[in-house]
N, C-alpha and C positions, 0 to 999 in steps of 0.2 A: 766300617771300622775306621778307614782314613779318615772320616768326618768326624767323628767322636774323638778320635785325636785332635785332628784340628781344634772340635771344640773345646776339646783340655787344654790346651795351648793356649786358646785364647782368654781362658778363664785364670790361667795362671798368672799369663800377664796382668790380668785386670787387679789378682788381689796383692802383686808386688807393687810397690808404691812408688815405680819410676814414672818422672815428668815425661811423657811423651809430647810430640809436637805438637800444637794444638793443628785440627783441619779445619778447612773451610765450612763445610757443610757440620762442622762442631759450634759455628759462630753464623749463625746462616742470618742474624741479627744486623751484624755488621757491615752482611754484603749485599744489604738489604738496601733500598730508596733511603733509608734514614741517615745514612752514613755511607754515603759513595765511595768508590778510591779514588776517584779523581773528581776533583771541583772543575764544573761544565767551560771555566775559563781557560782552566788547563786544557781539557780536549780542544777547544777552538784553535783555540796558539796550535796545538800539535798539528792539526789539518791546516794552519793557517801556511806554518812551515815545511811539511809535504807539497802543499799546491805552489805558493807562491815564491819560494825560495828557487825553483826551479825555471819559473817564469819571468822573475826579475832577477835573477843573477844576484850580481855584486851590490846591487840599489836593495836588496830584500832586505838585509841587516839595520840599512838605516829607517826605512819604510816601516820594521818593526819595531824600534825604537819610537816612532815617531808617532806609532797607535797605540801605544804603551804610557805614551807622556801627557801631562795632563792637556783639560781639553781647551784649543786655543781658539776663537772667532776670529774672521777675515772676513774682509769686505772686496770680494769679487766685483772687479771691476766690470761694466756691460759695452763692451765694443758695441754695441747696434745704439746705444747712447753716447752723448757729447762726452767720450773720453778721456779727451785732455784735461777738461773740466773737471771731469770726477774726481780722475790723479792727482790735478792741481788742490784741490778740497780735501781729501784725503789727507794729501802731505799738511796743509794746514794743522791739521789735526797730531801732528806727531808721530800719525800711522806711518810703515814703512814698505813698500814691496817687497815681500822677500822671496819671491819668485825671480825678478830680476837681479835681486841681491845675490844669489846662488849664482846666477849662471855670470856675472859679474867676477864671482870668487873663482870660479872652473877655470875663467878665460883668463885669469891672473897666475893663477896655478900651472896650466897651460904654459903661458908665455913665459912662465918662470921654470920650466923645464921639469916640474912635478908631476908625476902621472897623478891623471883623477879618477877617480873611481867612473863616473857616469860616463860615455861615449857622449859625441855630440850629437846622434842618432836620437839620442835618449830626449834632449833637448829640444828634437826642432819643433816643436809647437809652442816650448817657453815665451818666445816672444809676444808674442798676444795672448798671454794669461798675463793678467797685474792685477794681483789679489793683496792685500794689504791689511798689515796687523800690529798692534803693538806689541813693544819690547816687552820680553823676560818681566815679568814683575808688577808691569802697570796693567791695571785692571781699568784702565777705561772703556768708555762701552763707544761703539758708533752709533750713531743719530739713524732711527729710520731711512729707509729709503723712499725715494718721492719721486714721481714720473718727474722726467727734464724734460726738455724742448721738445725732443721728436718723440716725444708722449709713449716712452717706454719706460722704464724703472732705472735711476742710474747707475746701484750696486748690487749684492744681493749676499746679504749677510750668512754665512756658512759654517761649516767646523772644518776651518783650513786645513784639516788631515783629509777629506774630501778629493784635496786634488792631489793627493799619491798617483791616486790609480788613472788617473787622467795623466799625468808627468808619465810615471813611468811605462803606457802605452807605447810611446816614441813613435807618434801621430807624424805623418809622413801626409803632405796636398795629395786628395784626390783618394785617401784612404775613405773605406765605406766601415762603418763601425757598428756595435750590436751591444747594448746595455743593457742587461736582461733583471737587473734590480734597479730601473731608473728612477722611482720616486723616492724621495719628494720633487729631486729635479734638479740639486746642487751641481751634481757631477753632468745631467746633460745639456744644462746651462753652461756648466765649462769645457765641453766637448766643444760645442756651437761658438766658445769663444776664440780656441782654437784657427779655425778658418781651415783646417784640414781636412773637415769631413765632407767628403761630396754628398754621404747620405748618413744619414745616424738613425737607427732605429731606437727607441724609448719603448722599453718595456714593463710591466709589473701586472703578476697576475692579481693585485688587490684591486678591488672597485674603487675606496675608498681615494687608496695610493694613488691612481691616477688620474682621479679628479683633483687630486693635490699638482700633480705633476700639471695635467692642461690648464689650472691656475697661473704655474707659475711661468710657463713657456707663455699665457695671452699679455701676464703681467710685463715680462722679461723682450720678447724674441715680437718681431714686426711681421705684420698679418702677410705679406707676402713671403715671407720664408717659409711661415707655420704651415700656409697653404698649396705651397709650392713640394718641391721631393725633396729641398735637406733633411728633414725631421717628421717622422710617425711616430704615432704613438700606437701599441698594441697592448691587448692585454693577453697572452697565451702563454702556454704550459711552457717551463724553456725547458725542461729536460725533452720536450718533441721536438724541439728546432730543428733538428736534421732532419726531420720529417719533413717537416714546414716548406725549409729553404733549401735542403742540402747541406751543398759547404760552400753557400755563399761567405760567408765570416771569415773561414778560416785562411791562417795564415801563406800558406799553400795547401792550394785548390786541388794541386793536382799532384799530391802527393798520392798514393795509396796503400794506406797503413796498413792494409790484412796483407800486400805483395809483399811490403817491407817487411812486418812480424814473422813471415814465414821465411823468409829466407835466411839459411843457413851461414852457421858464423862466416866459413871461411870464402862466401860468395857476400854478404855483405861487408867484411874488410876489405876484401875488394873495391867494392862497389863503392867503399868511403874512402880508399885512396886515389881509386880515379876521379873522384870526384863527380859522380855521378849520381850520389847522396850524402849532402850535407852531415856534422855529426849534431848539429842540433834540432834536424827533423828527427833522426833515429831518435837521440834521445828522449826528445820528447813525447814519440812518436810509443817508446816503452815505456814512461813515465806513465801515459795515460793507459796503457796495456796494464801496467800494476798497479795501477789505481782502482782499475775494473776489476782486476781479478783478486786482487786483498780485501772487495767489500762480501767475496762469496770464500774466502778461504782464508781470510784473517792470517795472513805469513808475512806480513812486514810490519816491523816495529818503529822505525824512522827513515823518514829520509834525508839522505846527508844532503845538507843545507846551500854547500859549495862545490855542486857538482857540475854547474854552469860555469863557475870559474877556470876549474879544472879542466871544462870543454874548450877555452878558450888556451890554454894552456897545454893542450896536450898536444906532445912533439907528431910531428905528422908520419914521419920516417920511424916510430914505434910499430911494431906486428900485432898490435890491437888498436892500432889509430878509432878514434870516436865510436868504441866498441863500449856500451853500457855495461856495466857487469857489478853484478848484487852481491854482497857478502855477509856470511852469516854473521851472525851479531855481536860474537867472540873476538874479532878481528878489530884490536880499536882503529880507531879514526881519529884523527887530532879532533878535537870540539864537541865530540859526541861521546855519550856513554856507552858502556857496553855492561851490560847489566845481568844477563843469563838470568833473568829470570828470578834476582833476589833483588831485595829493597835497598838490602847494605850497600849494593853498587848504584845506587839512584842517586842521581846529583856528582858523579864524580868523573865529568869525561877528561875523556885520554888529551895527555900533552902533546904527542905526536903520533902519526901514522905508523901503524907493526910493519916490517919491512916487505912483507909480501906485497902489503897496500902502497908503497911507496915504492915500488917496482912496479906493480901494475901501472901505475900512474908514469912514469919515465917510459914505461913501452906502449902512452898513450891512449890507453882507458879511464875510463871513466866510471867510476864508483859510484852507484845512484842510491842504493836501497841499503840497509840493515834489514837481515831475515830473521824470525823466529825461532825460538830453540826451547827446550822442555827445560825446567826449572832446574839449575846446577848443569846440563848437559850427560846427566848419567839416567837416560831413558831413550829409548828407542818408539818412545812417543813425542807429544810437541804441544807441550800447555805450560803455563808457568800464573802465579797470579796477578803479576802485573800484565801482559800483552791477551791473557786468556788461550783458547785452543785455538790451532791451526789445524782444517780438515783434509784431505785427499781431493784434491782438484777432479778426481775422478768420479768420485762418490764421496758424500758431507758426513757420510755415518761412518766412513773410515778414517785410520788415521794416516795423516801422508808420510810415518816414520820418524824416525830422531838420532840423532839431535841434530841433523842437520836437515831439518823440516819444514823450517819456513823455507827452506831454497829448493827441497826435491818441491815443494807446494806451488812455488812462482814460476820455475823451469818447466814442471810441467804443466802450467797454466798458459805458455806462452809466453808472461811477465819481465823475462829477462830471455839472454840468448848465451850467459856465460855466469857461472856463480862457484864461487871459493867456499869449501867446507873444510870441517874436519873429523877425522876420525879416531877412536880409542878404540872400539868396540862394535865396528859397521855403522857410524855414525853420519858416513858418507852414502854406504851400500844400501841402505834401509831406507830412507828416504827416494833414492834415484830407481831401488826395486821399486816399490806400493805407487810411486807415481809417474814409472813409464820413461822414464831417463836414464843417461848415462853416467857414472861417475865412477873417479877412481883414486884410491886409497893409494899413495907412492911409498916406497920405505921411508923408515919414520924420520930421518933426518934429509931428507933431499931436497925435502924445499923449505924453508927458515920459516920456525915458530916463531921468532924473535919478535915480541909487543903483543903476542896472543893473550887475553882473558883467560884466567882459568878459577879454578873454586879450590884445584888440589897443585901445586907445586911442589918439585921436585921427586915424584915418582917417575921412574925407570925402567920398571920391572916390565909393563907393558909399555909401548911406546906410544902417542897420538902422532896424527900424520897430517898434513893441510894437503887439501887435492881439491880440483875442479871435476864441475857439476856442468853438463849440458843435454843438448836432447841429442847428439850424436860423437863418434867416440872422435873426429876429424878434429871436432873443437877440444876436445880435451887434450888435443894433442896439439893443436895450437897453443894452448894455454900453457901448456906445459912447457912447451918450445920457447916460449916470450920469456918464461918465469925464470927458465935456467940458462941465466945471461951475466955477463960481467957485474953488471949491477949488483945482481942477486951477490954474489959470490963475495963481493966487495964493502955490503954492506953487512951482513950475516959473514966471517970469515969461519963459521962451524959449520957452514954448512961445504958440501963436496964442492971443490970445482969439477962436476962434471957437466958438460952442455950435453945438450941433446942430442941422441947418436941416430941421425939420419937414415944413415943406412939400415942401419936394425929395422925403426921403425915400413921403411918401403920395401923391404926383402918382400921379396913370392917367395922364397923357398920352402917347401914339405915342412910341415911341423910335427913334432913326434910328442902328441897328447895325452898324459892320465887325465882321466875321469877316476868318477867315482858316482853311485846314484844314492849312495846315503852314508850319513858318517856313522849310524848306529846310536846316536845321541836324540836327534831333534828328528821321530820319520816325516820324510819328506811328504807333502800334499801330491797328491794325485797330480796336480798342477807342475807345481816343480819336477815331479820324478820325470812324466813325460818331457815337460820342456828342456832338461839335458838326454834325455835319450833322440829327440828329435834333433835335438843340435850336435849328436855322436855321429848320426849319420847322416846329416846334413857333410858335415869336416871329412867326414870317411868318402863321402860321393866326391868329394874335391879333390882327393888324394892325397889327407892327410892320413897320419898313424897313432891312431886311438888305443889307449893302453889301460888296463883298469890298473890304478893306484889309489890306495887312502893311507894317510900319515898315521902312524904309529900312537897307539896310547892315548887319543882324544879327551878322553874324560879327565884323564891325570892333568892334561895340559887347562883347562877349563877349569875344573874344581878347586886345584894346589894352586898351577903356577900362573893364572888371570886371575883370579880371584884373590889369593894368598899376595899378588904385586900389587891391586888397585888396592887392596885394603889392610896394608902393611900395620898399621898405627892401630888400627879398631877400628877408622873410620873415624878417626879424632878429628882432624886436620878438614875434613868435608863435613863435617858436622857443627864446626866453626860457623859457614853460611847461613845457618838456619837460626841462627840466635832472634827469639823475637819473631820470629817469620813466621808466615803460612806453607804447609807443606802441600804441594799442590797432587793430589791424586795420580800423575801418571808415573810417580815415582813409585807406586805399592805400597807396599811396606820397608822399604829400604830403611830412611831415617829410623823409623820404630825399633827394627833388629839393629841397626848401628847401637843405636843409645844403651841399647842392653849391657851390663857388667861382663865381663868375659864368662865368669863361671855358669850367668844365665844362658848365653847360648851356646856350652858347651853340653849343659843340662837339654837346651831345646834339639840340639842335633842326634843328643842321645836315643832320649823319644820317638822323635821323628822318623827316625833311620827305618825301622823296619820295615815302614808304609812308604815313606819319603825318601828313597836313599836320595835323590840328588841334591833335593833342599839341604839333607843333613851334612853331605859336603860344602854347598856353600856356606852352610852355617858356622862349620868347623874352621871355616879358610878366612869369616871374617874375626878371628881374631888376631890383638895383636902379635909382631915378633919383637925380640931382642935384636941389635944389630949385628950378632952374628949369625941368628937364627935368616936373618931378609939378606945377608952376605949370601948365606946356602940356598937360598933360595933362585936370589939370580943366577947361583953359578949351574942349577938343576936347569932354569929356563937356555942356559947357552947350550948347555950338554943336549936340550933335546932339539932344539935346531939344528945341530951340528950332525945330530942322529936323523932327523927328516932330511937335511939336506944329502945327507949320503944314501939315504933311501930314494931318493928323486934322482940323483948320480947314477946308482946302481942300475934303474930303468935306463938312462937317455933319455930323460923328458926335455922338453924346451918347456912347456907350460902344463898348466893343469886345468881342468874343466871341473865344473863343483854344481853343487843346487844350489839356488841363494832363496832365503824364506820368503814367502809369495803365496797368495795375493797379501795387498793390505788387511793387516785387521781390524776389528773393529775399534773405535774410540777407546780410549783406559785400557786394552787388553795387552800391549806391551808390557804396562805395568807388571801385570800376571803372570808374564810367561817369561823368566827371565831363561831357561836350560834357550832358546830359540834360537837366542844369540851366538850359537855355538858352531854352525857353518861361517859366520863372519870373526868370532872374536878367537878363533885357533889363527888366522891369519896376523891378528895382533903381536899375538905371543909369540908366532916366528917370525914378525916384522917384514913380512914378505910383501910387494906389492900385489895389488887384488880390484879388479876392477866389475862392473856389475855391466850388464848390456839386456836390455828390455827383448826375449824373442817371441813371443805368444800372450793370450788370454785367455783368461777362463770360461772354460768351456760348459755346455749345460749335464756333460757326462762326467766333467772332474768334478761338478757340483753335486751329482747324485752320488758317486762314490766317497766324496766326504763325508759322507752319511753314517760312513763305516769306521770313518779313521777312529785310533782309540790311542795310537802312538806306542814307544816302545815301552812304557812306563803305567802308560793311566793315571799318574798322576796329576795334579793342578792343575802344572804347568801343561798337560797335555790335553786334558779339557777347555783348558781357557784356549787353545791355538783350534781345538777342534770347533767350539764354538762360533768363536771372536773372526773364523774366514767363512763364517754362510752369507749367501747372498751377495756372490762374487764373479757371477757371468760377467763377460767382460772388462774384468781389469787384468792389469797386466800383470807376467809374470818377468821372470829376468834367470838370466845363468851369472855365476859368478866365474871370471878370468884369472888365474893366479899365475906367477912367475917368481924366478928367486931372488934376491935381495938387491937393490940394485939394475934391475931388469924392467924397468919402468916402460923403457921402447918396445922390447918383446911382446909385453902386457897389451901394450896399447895395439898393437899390430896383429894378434890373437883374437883382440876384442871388434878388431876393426874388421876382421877373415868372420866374426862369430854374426856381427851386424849385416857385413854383406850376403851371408848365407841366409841368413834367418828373415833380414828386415829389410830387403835390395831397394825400397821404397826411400828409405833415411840416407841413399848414397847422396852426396852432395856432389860428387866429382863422375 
């Protein structure tokens, strides 16, 4: 019967004659080879500035300028030829050095008390490169080149953007070096011009390529050097080079990245203020961490371009000194966009940093990555169509959550060690549940949205929250601890001056705990129910005081007063974004039922109701109100906090224990299940703090008894959750931590009692 409904519904839609969005897979033409989204030039520049912006620093900008600009010839001078003579010949000609012209201009700048961009680091191989070219404008060509006296070649004509990556190596005597795309031979004819390399390897897996290359090094370089150990040539795999050699190349040898990766925030701030690790091996050292892991889990969408800067800039005396830390994609960044996932925002980056960002940065971090987010951010999935999906680092066929999904994806990949989300709706919880992390939701005004991305502006009624994402709860309470500082307070003045209350968070004292093992809305999985009744008495064997509580009238607060707040307007105001656009799947049918006339979905809730009661609630709550009608409504959402909170009073709770939804589901099934959201998004509605802590995984008997679930409903939404968790041995599951308004320390310190019971392994201390 429910399906016959359905299918009436969907037939009715089809013969009323409203524009719906067009989808993707409606245009399957368009996202076809014939018509890419992106021209292959654009992707290279994107990976150009990922990799290299972080490797040259401050020199990246102009570097990229300079392969950008049209294309210039130079006549590469050959030190193993009569030199002087070349130069002297050269100049005849009108050509100019502009290798030495540059560093000419540095040392003027320099002595004129101007800072320069380039270090003189950067420089020391300058002086033996004299590559030579004419002015702006003149198109003369140079003369062949011709063996000189000591019967080697005396120039070698090149595309003066060649010797970038030769410059800005910052070639130090005695450096050994590795060129893993060396043919034709430009760039390791100007390695060898150098005099820095004690040994340079020339590589190219083409056959062709390196008979070009041993051409031009018998043409170029004297039979005793070729034959001697400054220069080999090889032809092998370079992605095996660590195989090969190890880590003879690298910059430090005796770094060890997996010790580094693994250690916990608050033992590597440590570690980076004694000095005992650098912040530019961490960084780098995570840079290539999420490089590896975004090519298996597609959760980062840029990386910010001037986060080398930043490393040289970051005050040391900060409580995050040279601590990397990714942020979701909502959060602008002066120079970069922040786009969630629509077109409208492509092309339009931020003028300056949102304050959280320019806090982190004053307490010393460093801002590396933009993370992933599901299109508009109103899905508890993570695909959009410009960045595409983001998977579950644990498993490729789930989804890692949303909308803070590219960061539960990278945190628990390893890829970062600290990342900023946010939340409206478990935006934070859903993500750090499905992929085995910590994260935590703070009352909605404690830490400054001030410069945050959004799709809907000035809604109220529910609150969004910014909080930090890590793989244990220590860090988030470092984070936390940095963020709520004078700074904050000074730049943001809406936000609380309140710092972070020490004591609270290191109290031992007995806590007196409601639980609860279902809200009666979303039944919990076999997974979840266990994994709070394991964590009841785990806290009760410690000696704490376990108390059943669940807050009053759940469904009224989900159906009217979440629902009725996010979608005041009709859903006018978020349907703005999508003008023109593709509407990306993991949204459902959201856009669809928005666009509908109010009278159509007052008619579809009618229907529905008998088979669907919950749909026909939220169908009913997306329409619009009058502003006295959304006046009443928030005054209904204060009365019922005011009524939970005096229900938590009347016990003596200190916090409360919950189920959080677990394991991940599968790919698009977010979309489907929107009632799910209702362990995470009653925490909105009372703006209560809520934090999530990974205790268990799926087990092969929570997997057989999902067999059975059917939920309390049988509806869709309880199909598609029944479905959408098979094939879930082994991922994780997570409890959720709550506290009351304001209570941020408590939370943390509940969560942190919940970690060392459950997970003694993630203690860093």
């Amino acid at each position: 019967m429910a399906a016959l409904t359905l299918r009436g519904v969907r037939e009715l839609l089809k013969r009323v004659d409203f524009a719906t969005v067009p989808r993707r897979h409606r245009h399957k033409k368009k996202w076809a080879a014939t018509e890419p989204k992106f021209p292959a030039v654009r992707l290279a520049l994107q990976y150009f500035d990922m990799t290299y912006s972080v490797q040259f620093g401050d020199l990246w900008p102009s570097i990229r300028v300079s392969l950008l600009s049209e294309q210039k010839y130079g006549a590469l001078v050959n030190n193993f030829a009569a030199w002087d003579h070349v130069s002297a010949k050269l100049e005849q000609l009108s050509a100019k050095d502009f290798v030495n012209e540059a560093i000419s201009h540095w040392e003027l700048q320099s002595e004129g008390g101007k800072s320069a961009a380039p270090s003189p680091a950067s420089w020391a191989c300058s002086p033996n490169l004299r590559c030579f070219t004419f002015a702006r404008g003149d198109v003369s060509r140079f003369p062949p080149a011709r063996p000189g006296s000591l019967g080697v070649m005396d120039y070698y004509l090149m595309d003066a953007a060649s010797l970038l990556p030769v410059l800005a190596l910052g070639l130090q005597p005695g450096d050994i070096v590795l060129d893993l795309c060396a043919a034709p031979g430009g760039k390791t004819l100007a390695l060898l011009q150098t005099g820095c390399c004690r040994n340079l390897a020339a590589n190219d897996l083409s056959t062709s390529r390196i008979a070009r290359l041993q051409k031009i090094l018998h043409s170029y370089v004297p039979q005793e050097i070729r034959d001697g150990n400054r220069v080999r040539v090889t032809s092998w795999d370079g992605r095996k080079w660590g195989e090969l050699e190890g880590d003879t190349y690298d910059r430090n040898p005796d770094l060890d990245s997996e010790a580094l990766l693994a250690l916990p925030l608050p033992q590597l701030v440590q570690k980076l203020h004694n000095r005992e690790l650098s912040p530019e091996a961490v960084l780098f050292t995570y840079v290539g961490k999420a490089w590896e892991v975004n090519k298996g889990t597609n959760c980062v969408t840029s990386y910010l371009a001037d986060c080398e800067t930043q490393l040289s800039q970051a005050p040391r005396q900060g409580l995050l000194y040279g601590v990397p830390v990714s942020l979701k994609e909502c959060f602008t960044y002066k120079g970069q966009d922040s786009t969630l996932g629509l077109s409208l925002n492509e092309g339009a980056p931020a003028e300056c940093d949102s304050v959280v960002v320019h806090v982190l940065k004053l307490q010393g971090a460093v801002p590396f990555v933009h993370t992933n987010v599901p299109q508009s951010m109103f899905s508890y999935d993570c695909s959009n169509p410009l960045f595409g999906q983001t998977v579950n680092p644990w498993k490729s066929s789930k989804s890692p959550g949303g909308s803070s999904g590219g960061e539960g994806a990278l945190i628990g990949s390893g890829g970062s060690p600290l990342g900023l989300g946010t939340d409206m709706g478990g935006s934070i919880r859903f993500p750090s549940s499905f992929c085995g992390i910590c994260g935590l939701k703070p009352t909605g005004n404690r830490l400054s949205k001030s410069g945050l991305k959004g799709c809907v502006y000035g809604q109220e009624a529910v609150r969004p929250s910014v909080g930090p994402m890590a793989r244990d709860v220590e860090s988030l309470a470092l984070c936390l601890r940095a963020l709520l500082c004078e700074d904050m307070f000074r730049l943001d003045p809406t936000v609380p001056p309140l710092p972070f209350r020490e004591e609270i968070y290191t109290s031992s004292q007995p806590l007196r705990v409601g639980y609860y093992e279902t809200d009666n809305y979303t039944m919990p999985t076999p997974a979840m129910k266990r994994a709070v009744l394991e964590t009841k008495q785990s806290l009760e064997a410690a000696g704490h005081t376990l108390v059943p509580f669940l807050p009053s009238n759940i469904p009224h607060a989900l159906e009217t007063l979440s629902t009725g707040g996010l979608f005041s307007d009709g859903g006018h105001t978020f349907l703005q974004n999508f003008k023109g656009d593709f509407v990306d799947s993991c949204l459902g049918d959201l856009v669809s039922i928005l666009k509908l006339p109010q009278w159509l979905k007052g008619l579809l809730a009618f229907l529905v109701k008998p088979l669907l009661p919950r749909l026909s609630a939220f169908l009913s709550n997306m329409k619009s109100r009058s502003a006295g009608k959304l006046w009443e409504l928030q005054h209904e959402i204060e009365v019922y906090r005011k009524t939970v909170i005096a229900q938590w009073r009347a016990l003596d709770l200190d916090v409360l224990l919950t189920p959080m939804l677990g394991p991940a589901l599968d790919l698009n099934a977010p979309g489907k299940a929107t009632g799910a959201v209702s362990y995470t998004m009653l925490y909105n509605c009372l703006d209560f703090p809520a934090g999530v802590v990974p205790v268990t995984t799926v087990t092969a008997e929570d997997e057989a008894q999902m067999e059975h679930y059917r939920g309390y409903f049988g509806d869709i939404w309880d199909k598609v959750l029944q479905k959408g968790m098979k094939k879930s041995v082994g991922l994780p599951v997570a409890v959720q931590c709550v506290a009351l308004p304001w209570q941020e320390e408590l939370c943390l310190r509940f969560m942190r009692e919940v970690e060392r019971l459950m997970t003694p392994e993630k203690q860093s201390s």
